[in-house]
C-alpha positions in Angstrom: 26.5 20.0 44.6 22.5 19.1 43.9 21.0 22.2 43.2 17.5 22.4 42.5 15.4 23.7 40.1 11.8 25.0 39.3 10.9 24.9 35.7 10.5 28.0 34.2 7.5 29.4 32.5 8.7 27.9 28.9 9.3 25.0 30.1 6.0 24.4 32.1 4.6 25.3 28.4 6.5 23.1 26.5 5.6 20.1 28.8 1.8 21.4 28.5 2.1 21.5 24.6 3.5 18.4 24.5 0.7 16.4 27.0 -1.6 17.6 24.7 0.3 16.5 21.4 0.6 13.2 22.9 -2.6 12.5 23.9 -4.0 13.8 20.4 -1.6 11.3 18.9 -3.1 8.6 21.1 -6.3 9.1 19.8 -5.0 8.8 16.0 -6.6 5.8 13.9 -3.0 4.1 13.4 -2.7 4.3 17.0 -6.0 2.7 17.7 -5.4 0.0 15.1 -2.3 -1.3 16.9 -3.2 -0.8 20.3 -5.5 -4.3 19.8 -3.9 -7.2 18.1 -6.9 -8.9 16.5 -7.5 -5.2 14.7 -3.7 -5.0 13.5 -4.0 -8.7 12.3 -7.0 -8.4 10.6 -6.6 -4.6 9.0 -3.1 -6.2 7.5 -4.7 -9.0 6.6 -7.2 -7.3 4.6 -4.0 -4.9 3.8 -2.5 -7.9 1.8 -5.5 -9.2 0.1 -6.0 -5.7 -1.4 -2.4 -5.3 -2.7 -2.2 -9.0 -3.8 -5.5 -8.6 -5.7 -4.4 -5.2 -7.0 -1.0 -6.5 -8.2 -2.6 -9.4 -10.1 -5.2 -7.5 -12.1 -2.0 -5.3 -12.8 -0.3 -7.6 -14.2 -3.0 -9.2 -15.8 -4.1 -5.8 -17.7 -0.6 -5.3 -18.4 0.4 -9.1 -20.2 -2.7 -8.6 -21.8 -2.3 -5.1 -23.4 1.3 -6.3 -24.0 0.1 -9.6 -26.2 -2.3 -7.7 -28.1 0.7 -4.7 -28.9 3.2 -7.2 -29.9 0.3 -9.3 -32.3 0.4 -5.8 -34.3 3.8 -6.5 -35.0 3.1 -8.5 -38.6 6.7 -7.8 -39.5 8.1 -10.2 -37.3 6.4 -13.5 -38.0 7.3 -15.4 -34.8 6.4 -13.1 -32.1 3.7 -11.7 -34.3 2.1 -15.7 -34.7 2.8 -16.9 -31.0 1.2 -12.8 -29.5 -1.7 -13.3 -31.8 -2.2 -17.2 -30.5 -2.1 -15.6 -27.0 -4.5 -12.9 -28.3 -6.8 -15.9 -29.2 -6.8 -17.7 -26.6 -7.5 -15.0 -24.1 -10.6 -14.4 -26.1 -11.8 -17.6 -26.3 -11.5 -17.4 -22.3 -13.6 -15.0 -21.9 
């Protein structure tokens, strides 16, 4: 009950097609990348420096811009005295 087959012409296309997709794929940057490990280690390394530098001027900008809102605030004297003494002393940092 074997029967044999010859692919047909769409089928000898779609395996061409294919060949070339995948060996356009293997010549793609993220392929390159991980295809040596000291290049993955070292692009995620430098990955994770720029996210967790990016993340902490963030936040810094954000606390910062958040202190000096909240000092406007005159109306409420206790988080308008403690934002403005955070105001101050970020100045006197710089």
């Amino acid at each position: 009950m074997t029967q044999e087959t010859t692919p047909t012409e769409a089928q000898t296309q779609a395996i061409a097609r294919l060949t070339r997709e995948v060996e356009r794929l293997n010549t793609h940057r993220f392929v390159i990348i991980h295809n040596s490990l000291w290049r993955l280690l070292l692009f995620q390394f430098a990955r994770g420096l720029a996210f967790g530098l990016g993340s902490v001027m963030g936040a810094t900008i954000l606390v910062s811009l958040l202190a000096w809102w909240v000092s406007q605030f005159e109306f409420l004297p206790l988080i308008g005295e403690w934002a403005a003494e955070i105001v101050d002393r970020i100045e006197e940092s710089r």
